[in-house]
N, C-alpha and C positions, 0 to 999 in steps of 0.2 A: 451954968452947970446943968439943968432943967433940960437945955437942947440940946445938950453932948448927950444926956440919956436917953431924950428920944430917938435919936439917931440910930443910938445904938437898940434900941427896943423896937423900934420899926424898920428898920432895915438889914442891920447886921445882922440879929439875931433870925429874920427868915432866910435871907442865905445862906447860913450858916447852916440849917438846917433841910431846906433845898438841897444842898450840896451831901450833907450827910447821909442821908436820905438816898442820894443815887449813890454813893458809896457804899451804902450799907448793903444795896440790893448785889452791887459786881462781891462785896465781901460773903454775902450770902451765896450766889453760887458757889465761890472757889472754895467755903467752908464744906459743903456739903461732896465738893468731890474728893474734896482729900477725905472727909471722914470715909467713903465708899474707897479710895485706896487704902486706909486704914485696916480692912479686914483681911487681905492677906491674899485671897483666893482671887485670879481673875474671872471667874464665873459671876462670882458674888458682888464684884468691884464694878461689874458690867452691869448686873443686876440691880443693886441698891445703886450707884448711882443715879440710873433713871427715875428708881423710885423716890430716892431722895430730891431730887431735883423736882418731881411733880410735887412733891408735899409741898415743899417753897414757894413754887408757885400758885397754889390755890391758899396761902396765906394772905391774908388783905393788910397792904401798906408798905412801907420800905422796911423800915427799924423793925416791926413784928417780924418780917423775914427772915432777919437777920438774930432776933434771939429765936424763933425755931432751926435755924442754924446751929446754932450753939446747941440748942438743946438735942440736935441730931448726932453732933460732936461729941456730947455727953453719954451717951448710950452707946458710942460704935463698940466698946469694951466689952459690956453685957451681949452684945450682938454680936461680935466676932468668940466670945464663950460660947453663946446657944452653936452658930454656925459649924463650930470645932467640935463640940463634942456629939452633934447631931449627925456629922460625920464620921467622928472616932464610933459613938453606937450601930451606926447603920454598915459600917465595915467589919467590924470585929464581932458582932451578936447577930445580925441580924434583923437589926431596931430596924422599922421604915419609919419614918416623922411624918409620912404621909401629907407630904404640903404644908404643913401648920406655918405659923407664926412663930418667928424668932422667939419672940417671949413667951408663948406657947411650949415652943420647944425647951425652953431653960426648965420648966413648969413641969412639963413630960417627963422628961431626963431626971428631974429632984425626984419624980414620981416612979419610973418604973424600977421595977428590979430585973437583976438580969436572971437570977433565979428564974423566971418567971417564963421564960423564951422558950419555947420547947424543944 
């Protein structure tokens, strides 16, 4: 019994995770492209993709890549909102976002009034 668990503790379990590990990295790109298809626009899809993709890659390790992955996956909702209505502002008032930051801009948009527009 003793060396069926070593076996499995010294060998199985690092291939196991060897393998998971370059899995996790090809699941981490294809996560981060669909979340940038996710947003709707091809300007933005063009856009965040590459941005997405650098993020991941200056993350250190396989499996870390892969939950900022997720965590990019997690956000594309609030970011295709800021994106939408940054655009619905800046067509119908006026609004410029002036560059900001998606979440800048959701921040802006909670903030301005359209009162305000001259």
């Amino acid at each position: 019994m003793t060396g069926w668990m070593f076996w499995v503790g010294a060998v199985v379990v690092p291939l196991l995770v060897t393998e998971l590990g370059g899995w996790a990295a090809w699941a981490a790109e294809r996560l981060v492209r669909w979340a940038a298809r996710r947003l709707g626009d091809p300007a933005d899809t063009a856009r965040y993709s590459e941005e997405f993709a650098a993020t991941i890659c200056r993350v250190p390790g396989q499996l870390s890549r892969l939950m900022a992955a997720l965590s990019v996956v997690a956000y594309v909702p609030v970011l295709r909102r800021a994106l939408t209505l940054s655009r619905e502002q800046s067509s119908t008032q006026g609004w410029d976002p002036g560059g900001m930051c998606p979440a800048c801009l959701e921040i802006a948009f909670l903030e301005h009034d359209p009162r305000d527009t001259p």
